[in-house]
C-alpha positions, -999 to 999 in steps of 0.1 A, spaced: 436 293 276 430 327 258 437 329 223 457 358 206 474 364 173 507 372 165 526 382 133 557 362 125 581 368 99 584 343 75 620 332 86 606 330 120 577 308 113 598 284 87 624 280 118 589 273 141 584 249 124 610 232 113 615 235 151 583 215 162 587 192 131 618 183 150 604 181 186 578 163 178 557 189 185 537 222 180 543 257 168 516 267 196 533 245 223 571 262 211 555 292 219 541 293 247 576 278 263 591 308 248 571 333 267 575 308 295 615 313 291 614 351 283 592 355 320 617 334 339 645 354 326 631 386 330 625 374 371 657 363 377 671 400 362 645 415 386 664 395 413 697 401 400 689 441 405 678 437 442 709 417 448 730 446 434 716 474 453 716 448 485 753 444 479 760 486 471 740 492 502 762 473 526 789 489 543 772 521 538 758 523 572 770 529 608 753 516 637 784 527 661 788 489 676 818 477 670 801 439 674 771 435 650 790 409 627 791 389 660 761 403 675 732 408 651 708 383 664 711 397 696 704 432 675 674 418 659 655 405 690 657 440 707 651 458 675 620 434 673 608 441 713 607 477 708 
């Protein structure tokens, strides 16, 4: 593990721990499965952006077939043998 310091305020580290008194466990530990939380979160926003521009981006093109709905893997494997 690497060790770093950070500055809390004193209402933050009273609610820490108060918070790990409660859990049975430690500031340290509460911490760490904050950053943990705030990473996850910040993924799934990162997912939820390519899903948004996925959805604005459909419809947007034309390939002139009127069939691709019912066609596309067809589409694909010749797209992929060229």
């Amino acid at each position: 593990m690497i060790q770093t310091q950070v500055q809390l305020t004193e209402e933050q580290a009273r609610a820490l721990s108060d918070l790990a008194r409660v859990r049975q466990s430690s500031v340290a530990v509460l911490i760490r499965q904050g950053i943990d939380q705030l990473i996850q979160q910040a993924a799934r926003a990162d997912e939820s952006e390519l899903e948004q521009r996925a959805i604005a981006a459909a419809g947007r093109f034309h390939s002139g077939q009127s069939n691709v709905s019912m066609e596309h893997d067809q589409y694909l494997v010749e797209a992929y043998q060229a």
